[in-house]
C-alpha atoms as an extended CHARMM CRD file, in Angstrom:
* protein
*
        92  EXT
         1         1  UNK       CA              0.0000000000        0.0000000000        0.0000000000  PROA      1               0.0000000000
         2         2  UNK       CA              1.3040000000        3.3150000000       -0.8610000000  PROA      2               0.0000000000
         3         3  UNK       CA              1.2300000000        6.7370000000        0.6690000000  PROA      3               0.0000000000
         4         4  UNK       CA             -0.7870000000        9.6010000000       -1.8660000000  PROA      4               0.0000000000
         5         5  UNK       CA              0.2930000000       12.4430000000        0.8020000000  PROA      5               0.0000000000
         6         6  UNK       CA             -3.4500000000       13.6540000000        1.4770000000  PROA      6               0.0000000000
         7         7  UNK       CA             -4.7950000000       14.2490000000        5.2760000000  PROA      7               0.0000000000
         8         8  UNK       CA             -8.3350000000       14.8340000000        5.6320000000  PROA      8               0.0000000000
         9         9  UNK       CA             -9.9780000000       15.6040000000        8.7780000000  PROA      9               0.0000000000
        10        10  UNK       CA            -13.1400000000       13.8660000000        9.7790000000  PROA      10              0.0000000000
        11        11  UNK       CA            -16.1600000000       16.3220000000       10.3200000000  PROA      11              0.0000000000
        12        12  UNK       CA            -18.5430000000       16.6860000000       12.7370000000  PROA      12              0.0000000000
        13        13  UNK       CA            -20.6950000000       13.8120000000       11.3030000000  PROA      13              0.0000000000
        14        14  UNK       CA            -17.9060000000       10.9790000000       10.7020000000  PROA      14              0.0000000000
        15        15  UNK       CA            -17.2310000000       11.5420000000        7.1610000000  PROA      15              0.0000000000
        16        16  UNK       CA            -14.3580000000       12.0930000000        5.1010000000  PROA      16              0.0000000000
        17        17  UNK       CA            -14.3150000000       13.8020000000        1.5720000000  PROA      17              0.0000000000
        18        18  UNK       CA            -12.4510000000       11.9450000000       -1.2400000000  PROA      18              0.0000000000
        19        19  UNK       CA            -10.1660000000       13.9310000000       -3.3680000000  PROA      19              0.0000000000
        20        20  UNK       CA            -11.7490000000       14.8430000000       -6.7350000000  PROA      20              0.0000000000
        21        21  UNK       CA             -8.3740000000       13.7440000000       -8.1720000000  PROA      21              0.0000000000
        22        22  UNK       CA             -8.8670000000       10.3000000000       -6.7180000000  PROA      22              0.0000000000
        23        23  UNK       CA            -12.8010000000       10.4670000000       -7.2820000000  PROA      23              0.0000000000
        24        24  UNK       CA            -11.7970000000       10.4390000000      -11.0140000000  PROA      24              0.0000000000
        25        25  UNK       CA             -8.9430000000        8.4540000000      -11.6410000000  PROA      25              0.0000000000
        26        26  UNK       CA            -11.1110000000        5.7570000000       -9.7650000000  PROA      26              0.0000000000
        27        27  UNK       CA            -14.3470000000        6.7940000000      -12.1540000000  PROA      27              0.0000000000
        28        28  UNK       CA            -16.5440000000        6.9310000000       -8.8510000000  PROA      28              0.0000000000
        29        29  UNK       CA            -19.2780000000        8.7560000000       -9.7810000000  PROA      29              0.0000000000
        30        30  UNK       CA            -21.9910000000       10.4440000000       -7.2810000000  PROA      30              0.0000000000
        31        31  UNK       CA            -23.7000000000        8.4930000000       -5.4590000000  PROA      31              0.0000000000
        32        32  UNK       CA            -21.6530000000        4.8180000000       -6.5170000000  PROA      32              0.0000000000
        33        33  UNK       CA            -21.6330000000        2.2430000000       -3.4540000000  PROA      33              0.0000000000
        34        34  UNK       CA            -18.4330000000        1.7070000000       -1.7700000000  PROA      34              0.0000000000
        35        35  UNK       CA            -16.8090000000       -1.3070000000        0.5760000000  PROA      35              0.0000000000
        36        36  UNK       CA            -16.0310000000       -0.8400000000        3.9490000000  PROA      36              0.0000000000
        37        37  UNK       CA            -13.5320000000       -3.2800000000        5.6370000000  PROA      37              0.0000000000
        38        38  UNK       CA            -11.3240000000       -3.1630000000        8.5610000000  PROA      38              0.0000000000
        39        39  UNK       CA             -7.6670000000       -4.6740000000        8.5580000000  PROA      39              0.0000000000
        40        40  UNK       CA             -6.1090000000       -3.8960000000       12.5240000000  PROA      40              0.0000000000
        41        41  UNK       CA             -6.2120000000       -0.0300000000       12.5300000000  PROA      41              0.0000000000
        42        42  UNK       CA             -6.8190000000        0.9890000000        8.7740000000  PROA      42              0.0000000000
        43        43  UNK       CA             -9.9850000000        1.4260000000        7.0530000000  PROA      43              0.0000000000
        44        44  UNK       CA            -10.3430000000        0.0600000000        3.8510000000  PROA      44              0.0000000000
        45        45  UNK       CA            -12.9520000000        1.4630000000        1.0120000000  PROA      45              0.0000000000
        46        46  UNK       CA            -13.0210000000       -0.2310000000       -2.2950000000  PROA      46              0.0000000000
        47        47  UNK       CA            -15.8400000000        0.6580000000       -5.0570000000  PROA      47              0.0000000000
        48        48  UNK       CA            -18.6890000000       -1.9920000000       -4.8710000000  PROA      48              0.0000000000
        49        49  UNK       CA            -19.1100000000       -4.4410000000       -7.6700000000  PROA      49              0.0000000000
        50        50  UNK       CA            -22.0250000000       -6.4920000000       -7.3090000000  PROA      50              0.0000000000
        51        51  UNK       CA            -21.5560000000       -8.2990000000      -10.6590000000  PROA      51              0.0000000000
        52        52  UNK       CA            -18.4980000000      -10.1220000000       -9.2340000000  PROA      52              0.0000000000
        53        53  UNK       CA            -20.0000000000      -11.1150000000       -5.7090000000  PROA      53              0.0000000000
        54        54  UNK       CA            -20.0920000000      -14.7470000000       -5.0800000000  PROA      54              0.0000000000
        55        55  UNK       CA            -23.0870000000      -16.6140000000       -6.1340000000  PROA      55              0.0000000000
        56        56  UNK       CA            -22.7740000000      -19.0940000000       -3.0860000000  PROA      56              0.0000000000
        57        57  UNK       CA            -22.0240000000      -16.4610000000       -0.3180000000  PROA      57              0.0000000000
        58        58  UNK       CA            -22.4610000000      -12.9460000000       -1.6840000000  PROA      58              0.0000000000
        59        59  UNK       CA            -18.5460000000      -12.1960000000       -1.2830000000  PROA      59              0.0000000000
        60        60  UNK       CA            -16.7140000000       -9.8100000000       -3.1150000000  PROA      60              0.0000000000
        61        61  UNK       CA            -12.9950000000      -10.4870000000       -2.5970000000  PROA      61              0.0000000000
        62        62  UNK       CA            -10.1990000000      -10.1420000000       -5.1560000000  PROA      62              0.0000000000
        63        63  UNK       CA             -9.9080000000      -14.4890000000       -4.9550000000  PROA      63              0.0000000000
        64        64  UNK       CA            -13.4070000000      -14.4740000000       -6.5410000000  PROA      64              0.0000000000
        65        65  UNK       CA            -13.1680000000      -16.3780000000       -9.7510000000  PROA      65              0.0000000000
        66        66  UNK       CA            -15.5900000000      -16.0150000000      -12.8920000000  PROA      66              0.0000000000
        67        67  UNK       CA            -17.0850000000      -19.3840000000      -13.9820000000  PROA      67              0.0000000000
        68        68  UNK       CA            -17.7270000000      -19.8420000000      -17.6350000000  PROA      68              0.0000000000
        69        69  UNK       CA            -21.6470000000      -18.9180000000      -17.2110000000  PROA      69              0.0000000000
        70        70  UNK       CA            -20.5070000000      -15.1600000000      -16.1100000000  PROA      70              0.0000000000
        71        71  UNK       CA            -21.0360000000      -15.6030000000      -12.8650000000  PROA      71              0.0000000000
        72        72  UNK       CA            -18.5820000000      -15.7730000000       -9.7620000000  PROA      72              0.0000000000
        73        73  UNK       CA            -17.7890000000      -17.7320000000       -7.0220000000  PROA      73              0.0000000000
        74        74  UNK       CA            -15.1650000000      -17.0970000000       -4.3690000000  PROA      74              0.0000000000
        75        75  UNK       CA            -12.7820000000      -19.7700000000       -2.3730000000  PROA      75              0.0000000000
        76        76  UNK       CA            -15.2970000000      -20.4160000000        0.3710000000  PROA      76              0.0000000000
        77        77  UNK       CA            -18.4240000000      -20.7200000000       -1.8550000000  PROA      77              0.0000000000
        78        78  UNK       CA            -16.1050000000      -23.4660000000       -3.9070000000  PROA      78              0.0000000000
        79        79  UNK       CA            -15.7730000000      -25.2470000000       -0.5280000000  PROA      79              0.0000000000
        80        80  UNK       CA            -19.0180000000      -25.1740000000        0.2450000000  PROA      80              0.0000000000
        81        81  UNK       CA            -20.7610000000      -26.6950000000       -2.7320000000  PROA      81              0.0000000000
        82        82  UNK       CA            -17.2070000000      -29.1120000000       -3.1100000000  PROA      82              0.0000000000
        83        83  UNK       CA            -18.6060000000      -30.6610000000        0.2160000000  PROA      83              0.0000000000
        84        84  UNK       CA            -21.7740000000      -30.2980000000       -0.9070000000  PROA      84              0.0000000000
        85        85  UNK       CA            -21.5550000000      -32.5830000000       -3.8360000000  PROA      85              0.0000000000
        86        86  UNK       CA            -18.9730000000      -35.0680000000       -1.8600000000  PROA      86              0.0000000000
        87        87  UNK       CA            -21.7730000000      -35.2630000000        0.5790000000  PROA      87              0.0000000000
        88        88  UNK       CA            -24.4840000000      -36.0100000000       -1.7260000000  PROA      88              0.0000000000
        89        89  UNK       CA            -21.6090000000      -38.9970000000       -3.5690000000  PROA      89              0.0000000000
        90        90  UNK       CA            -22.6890000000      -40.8810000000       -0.1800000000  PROA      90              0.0000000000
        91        91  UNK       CA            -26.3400000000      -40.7850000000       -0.7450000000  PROA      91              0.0000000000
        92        92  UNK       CA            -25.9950000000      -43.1620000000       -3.6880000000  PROA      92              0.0000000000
């Protein structure tokens, strides 16, 4: 992770502003969702991508892989339905 040089202060309501700059070389337009996560003591935003969320669990996360029907599935949706189906090899 790299260093950009810009401080902003939080205001009286808890939010930050985004550098216009940023704002554009990340095309996030007004109003476009963003990801919150927490790693120890920094917060984390990343733009929101619902296309590549996980069709098992909903997760976004940069393992998710795209299956050949366009949709995605990340490493713990692949474990789920891989003990899904090794469950349902006993029923036979």
């Amino acid at each position: 992770m790299r260093s950009l040089g810009i401080v902003r202060k939080v205001d009286h309501l808890g939010r930050i502003v985004i550098p216009k700059e940023l704002r554009s070389t990340l095309k996030l337009e007004k109003g476009a969702p963003m990801e919150i996560f927490v790693d120890d003591d920094m917060i984390i935003l990343r733009k929101y991508v619902v296309d590549s969320a996980c069709i098992v669990t909903g997760e976004i996360t940069s393992e998710n892989k795209r299956l050949s029907n366009g949709m995605y599935i990340s490493p713990k949706g692949a474990e789920i339905l891989k003990k899904e189906i090794e469950e349902r090899k006993t029923w036979d």
